[in-house]
N, CA, C and O of each residue as an XYZ file, in Angstrom:
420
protein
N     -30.333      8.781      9.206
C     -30.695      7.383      9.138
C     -31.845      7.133     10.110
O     -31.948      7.666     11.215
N     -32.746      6.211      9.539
C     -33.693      5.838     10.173
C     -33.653      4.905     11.337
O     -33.170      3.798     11.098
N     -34.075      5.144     12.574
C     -33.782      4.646     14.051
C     -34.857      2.861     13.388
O     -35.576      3.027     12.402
N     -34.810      1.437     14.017
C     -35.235      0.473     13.725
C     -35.736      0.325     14.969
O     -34.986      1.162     15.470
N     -36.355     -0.032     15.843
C     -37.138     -0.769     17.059
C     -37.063     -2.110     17.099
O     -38.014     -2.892     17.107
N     -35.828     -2.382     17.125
C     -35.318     -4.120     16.904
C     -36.553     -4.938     18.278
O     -36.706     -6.129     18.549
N     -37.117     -3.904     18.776
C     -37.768     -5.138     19.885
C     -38.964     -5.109     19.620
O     -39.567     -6.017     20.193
N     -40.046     -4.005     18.554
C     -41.377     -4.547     17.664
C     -40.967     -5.710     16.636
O     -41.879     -6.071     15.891
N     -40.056     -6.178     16.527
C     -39.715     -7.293     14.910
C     -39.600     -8.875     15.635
O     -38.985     -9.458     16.527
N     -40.613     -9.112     14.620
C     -40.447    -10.499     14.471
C     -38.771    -11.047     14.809
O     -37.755    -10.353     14.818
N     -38.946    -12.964     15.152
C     -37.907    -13.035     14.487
C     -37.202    -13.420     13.882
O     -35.991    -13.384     14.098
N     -38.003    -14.133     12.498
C     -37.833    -13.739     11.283
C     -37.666    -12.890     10.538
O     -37.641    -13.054      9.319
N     -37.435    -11.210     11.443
C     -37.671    -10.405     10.569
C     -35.927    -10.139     11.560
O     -35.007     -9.690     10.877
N     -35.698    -10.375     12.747
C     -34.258     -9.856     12.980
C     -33.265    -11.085     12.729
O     -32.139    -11.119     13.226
N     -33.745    -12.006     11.980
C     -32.533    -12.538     11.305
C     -32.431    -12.527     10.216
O     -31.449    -12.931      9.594
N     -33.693    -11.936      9.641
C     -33.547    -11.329      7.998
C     -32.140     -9.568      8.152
O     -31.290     -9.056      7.424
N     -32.572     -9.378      9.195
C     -31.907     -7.823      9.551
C     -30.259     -8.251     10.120
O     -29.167     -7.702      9.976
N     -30.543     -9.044     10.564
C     -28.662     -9.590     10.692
C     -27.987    -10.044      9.712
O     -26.756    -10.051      9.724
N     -28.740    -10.510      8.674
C     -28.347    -11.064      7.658
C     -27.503    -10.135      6.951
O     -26.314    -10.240      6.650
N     -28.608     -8.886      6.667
C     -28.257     -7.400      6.442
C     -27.633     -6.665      6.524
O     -27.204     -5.999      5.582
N     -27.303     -6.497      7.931
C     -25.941     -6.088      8.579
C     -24.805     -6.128      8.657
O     -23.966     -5.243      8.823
N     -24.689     -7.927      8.454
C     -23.942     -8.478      8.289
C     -22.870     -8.742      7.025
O     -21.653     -8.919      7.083
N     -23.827     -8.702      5.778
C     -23.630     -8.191      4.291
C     -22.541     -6.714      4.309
O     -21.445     -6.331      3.902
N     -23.681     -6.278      5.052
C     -23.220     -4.339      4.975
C     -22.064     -4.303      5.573
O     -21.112     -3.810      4.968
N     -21.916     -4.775      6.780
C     -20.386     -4.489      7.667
C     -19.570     -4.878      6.602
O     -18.834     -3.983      6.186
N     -19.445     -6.638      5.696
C     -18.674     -6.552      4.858
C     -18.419     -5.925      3.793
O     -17.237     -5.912      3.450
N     -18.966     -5.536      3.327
C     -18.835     -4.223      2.023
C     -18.392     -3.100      2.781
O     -17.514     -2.468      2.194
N     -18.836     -2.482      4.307
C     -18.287     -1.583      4.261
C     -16.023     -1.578      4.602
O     -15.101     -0.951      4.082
N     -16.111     -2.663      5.730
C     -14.920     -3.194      5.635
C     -13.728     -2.881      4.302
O     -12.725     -2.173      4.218
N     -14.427     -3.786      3.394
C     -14.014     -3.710      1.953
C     -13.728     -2.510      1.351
O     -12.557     -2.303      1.033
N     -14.757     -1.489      1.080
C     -14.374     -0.544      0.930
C     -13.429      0.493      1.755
O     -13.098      1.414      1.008
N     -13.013      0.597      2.775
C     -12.525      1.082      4.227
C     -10.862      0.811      3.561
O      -9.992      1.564      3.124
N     -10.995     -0.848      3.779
C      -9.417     -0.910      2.958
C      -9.128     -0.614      2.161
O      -8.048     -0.023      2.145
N      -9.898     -0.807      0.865
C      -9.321     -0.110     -0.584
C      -9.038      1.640     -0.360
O      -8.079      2.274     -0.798
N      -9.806      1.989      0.185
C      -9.738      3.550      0.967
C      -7.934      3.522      1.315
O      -6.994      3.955      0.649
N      -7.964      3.025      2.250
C      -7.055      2.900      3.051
C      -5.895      2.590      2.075
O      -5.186      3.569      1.844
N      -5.573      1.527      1.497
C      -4.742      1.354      0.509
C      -3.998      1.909     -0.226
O      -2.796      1.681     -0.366
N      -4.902      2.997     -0.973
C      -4.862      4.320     -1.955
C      -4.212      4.728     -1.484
O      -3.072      4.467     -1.866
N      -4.322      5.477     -0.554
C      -4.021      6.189      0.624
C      -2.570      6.537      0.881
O      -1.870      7.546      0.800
N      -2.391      5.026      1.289
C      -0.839      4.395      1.719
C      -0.307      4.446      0.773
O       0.716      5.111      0.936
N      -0.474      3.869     -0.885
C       0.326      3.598     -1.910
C       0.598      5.402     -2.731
O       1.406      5.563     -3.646
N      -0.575      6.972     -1.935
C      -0.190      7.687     -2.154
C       0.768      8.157     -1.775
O       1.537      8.835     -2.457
N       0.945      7.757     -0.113
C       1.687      8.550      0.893
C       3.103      7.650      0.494
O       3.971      8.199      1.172
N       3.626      6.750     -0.127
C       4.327      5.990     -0.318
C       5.062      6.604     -1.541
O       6.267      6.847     -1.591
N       4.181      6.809     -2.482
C       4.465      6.970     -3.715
C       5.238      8.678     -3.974
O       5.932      9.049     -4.921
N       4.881      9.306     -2.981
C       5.354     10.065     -2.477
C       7.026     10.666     -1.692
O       7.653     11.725     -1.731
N       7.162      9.764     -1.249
C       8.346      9.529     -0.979
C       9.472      8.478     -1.500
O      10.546      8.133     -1.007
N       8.805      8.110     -2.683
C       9.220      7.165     -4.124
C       9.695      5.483     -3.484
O      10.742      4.845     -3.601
N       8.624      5.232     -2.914
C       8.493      4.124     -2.428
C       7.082      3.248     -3.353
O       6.227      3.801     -4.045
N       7.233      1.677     -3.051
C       5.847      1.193     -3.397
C       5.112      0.840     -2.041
O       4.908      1.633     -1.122
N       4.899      0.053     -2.066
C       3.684     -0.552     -0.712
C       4.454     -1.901     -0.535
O       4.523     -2.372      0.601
N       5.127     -2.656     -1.747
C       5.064     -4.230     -1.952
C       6.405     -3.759     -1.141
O       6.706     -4.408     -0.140
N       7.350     -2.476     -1.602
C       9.007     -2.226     -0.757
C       8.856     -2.166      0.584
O       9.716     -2.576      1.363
N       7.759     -1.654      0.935
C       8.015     -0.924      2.055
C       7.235     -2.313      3.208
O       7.614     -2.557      4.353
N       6.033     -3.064      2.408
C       5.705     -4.015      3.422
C       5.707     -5.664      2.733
O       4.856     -6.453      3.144
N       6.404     -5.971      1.999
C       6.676     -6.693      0.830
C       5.340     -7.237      0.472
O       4.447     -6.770      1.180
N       4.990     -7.997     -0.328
C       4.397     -8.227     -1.132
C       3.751    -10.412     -1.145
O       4.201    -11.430     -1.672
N       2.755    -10.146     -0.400
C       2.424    -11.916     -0.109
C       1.962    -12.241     -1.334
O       2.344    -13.390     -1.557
N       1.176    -11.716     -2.479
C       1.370    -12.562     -3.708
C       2.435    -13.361     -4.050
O       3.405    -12.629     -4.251
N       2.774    -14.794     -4.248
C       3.678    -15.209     -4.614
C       4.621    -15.458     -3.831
O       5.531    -16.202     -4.195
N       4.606    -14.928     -2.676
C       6.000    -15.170     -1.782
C       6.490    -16.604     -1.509
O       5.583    -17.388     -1.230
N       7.156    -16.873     -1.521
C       8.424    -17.766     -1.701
C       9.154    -18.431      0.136
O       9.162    -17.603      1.047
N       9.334    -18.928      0.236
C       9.402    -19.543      1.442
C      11.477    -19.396      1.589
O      12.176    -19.796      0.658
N      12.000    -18.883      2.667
C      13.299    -18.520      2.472
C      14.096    -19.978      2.254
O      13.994    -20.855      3.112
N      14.842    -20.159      1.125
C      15.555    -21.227      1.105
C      16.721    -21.266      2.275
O      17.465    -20.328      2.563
N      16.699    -22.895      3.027
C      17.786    -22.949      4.243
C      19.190    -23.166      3.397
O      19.533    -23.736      2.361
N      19.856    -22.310      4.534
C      21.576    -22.541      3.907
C      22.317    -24.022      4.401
O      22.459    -24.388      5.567
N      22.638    -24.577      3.468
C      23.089    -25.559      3.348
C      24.373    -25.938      4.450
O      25.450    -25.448      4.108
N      24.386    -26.433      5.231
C      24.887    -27.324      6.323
C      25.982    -28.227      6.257
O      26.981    -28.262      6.976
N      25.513    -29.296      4.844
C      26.647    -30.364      4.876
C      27.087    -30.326      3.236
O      26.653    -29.351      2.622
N      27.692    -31.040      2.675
C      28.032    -31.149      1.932
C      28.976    -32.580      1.628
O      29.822    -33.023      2.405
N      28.640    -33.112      0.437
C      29.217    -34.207     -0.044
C      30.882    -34.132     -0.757
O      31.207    -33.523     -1.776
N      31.496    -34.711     -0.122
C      33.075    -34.538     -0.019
C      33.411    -34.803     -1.958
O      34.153    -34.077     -2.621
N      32.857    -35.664     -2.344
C      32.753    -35.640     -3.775
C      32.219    -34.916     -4.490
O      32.666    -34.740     -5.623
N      31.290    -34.385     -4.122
C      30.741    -33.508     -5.258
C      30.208    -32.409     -4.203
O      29.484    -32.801     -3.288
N      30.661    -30.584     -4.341
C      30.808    -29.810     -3.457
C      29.199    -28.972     -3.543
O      28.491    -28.352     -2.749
N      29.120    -29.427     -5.181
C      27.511    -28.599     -4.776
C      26.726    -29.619     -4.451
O      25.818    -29.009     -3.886
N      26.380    -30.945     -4.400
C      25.419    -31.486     -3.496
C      25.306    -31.578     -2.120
O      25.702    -32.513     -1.424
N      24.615    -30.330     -1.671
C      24.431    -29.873     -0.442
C      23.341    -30.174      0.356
O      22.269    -30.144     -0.248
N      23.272    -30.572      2.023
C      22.043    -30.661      2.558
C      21.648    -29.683      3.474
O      22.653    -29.153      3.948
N      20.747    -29.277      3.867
C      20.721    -27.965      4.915
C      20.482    -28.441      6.005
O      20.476    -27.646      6.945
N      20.212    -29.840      6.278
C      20.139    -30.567      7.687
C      18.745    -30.725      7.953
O      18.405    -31.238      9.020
N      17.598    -30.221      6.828
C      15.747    -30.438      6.878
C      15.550    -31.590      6.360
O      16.492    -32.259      5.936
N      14.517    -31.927      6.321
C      13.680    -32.934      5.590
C      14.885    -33.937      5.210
O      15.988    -34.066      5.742
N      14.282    -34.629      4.066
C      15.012    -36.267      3.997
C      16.384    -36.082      3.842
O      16.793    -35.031      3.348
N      17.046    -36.841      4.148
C      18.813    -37.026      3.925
C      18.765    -37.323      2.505
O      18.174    -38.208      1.886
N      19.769    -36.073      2.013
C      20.509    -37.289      0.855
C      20.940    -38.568      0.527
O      21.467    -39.174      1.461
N      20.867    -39.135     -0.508
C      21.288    -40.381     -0.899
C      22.982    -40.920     -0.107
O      23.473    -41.659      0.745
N      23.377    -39.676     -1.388
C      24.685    -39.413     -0.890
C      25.641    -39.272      0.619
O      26.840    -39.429      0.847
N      24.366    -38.867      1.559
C      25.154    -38.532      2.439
C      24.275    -40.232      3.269
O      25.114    -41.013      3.719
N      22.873    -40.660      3.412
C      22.704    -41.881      3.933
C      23.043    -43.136      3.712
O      22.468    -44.012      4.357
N      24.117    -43.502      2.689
C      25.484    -44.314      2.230
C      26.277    -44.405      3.189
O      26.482    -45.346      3.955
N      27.026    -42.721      3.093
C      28.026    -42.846      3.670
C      27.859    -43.057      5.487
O      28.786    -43.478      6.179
N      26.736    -42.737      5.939
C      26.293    -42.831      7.638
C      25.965    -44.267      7.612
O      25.986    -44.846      8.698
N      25.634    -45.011      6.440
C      25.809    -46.362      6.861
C      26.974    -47.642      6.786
O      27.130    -48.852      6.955
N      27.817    -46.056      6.297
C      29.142    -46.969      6.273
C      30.263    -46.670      7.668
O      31.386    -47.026      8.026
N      29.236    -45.859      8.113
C      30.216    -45.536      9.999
C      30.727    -44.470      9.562
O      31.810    -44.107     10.020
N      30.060    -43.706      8.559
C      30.630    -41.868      8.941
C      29.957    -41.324      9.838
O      28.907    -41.835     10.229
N      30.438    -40.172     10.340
C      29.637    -39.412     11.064
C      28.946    -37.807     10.383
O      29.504    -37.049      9.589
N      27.633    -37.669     10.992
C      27.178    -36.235     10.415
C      28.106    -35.615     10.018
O      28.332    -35.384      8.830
N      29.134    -35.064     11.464
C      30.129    -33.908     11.704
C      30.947    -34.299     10.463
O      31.253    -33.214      9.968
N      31.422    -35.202      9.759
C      32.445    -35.309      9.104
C      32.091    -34.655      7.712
O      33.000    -34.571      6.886
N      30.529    -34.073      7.319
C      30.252    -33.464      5.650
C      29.558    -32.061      6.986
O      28.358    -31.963      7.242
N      30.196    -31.534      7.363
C      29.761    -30.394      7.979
C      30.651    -29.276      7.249
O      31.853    -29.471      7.064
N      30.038    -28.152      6.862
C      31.029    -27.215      5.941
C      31.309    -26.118      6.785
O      32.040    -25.208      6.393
């Protein structure tokens, strides 16, 4: 590869050349991982594993549903996990002088 004398250049001409560089580092990056990837999904595949088993898989992932906390004395599957808004069901009955603890499962 050819040596550059970044201190004869314009500089217009070394932010045309960073520009450049800058391009290049990302492509080479890019390629580096897909490299890398192969690689892993050989050394994986190998020991009859995938990549998505072994480091799961963020396409699509799903946020863990919370386990449910309280529960409505009338009806056993309307459940709350104690997040976000109160049930209907259960902000009735707290305004009728129940307490949390009393739909605790």
């Amino acid at each position: 590869m050819a040596a550059i004398n970044v201190k004869s250049l314009s500089l217009k001409e070394l932010v045309s050349l960073e520009g450049k560089l800058q391009f290049a580092i990302i492509e080479a990056r890019s390629r580096e991982r897909s490299e890398i990837k192969k690689k892993l999904a050989a050394l994986a595949a190998t020991s009859g594993f995938s990549l998505a088993e072994l480091f799961g898989s963020s396409k699509g992932a799903k946020k863990p549903v919370g386990i449910a906390k309280y529960a409505n004395p009338e009806d056993k599957s309307s459940t709350w996990t104690g997040r976000g808004r109160k049930p209907t069901w259960l902000v009735i009955r707290l305004k009728k002088g129940a307490k949390l603890e009393d739909f605790a499962i």
